[in-house]
C-alpha positions as CSV (number, residue, x, y, z in Angstrom):
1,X,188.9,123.9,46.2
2,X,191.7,126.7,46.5
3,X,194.9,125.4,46.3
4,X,197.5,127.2,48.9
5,X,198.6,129.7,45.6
6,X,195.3,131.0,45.3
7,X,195.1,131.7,49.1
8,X,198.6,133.8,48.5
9,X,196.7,135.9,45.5
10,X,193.7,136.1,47.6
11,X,195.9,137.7,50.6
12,X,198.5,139.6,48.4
13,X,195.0,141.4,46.6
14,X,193.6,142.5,50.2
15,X,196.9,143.5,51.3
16,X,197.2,145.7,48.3
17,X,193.7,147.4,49.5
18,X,195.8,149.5,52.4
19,X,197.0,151.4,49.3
20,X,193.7,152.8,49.1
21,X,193.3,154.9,52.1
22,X,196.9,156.7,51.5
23,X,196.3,157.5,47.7
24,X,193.2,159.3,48.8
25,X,194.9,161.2,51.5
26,X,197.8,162.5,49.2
27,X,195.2,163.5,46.7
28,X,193.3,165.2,49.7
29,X,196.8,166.9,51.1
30,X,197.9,168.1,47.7
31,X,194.4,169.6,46.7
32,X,194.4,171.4,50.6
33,X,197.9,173.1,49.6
34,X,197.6,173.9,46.1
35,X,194.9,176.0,47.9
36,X,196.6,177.6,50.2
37,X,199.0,178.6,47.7
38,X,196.1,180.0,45.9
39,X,194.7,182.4,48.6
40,X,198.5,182.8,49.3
41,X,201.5,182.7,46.8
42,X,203.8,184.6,49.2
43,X,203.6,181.6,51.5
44,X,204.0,178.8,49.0
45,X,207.2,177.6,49.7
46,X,206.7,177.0,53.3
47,X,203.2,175.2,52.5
48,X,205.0,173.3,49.7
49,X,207.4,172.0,52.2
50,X,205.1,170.5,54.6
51,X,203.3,169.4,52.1
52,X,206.4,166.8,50.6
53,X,206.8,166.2,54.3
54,X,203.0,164.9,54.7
55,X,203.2,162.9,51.2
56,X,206.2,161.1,52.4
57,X,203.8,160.0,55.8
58,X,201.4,159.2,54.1
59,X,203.1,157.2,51.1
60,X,205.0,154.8,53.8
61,X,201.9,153.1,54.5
62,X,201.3,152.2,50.9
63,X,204.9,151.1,50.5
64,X,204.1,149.2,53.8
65,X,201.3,147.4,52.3
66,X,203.3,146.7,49.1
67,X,205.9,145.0,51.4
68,X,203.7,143.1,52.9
69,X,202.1,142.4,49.6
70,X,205.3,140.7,48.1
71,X,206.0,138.8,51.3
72,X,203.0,137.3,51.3
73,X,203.5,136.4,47.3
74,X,207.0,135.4,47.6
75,X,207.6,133.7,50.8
76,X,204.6,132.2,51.9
C-alpha cells in the first residue's frame, strides 16, 4: 500500500518531468545561435541577445515545474 508520502514523491518526480522539454529547447536554441554566429560574427551580438531573451522563456517553465515540484512536497 502507498502511504500518502509516497503519493507526494510519486507527484513531485512527474512534476519534475516538465523540466525535460525546456532543457532540450535551450540546448536546441543555444546550438541554432552559436550557428548563426558562425556563418556570421558581425551579427553576434544581436543574435546573442535574443538568444538570453529565449533562454529566459524557455527556463520559466522549468522553474515553473520546480515550483510546483516543492508545493506538492511541502504542502501537500
Amino acid at each position: 500500500m502507498i502511504t500518502d508520502a509516497g503519493l507526494q514523491a510519486i507527484g513531485a518526480g512527474l512534476a519534475m518531468l516538465g523540466v525535460i522539454g525546456p532543457g532540450i529547447g535551450i540546448g536546441m536554441l543555444v546550438q541554432g545561435a552559436l550557428q548563426a554566429i558562425g556563418r556570421n560574427p558581425d551579427a553576434a551580438g544581436q543574435i546573442q541577445s535574443n538568444m538570453i531573451l529565449g533562454i529566459v522563456f524557455a527556463e520559466a517553465l522549468g522553474i515553473y515545474a520546480l515550483v510546483v515540484a516543492l508545493l506538492i512536497t511541502f504542502v501537500g
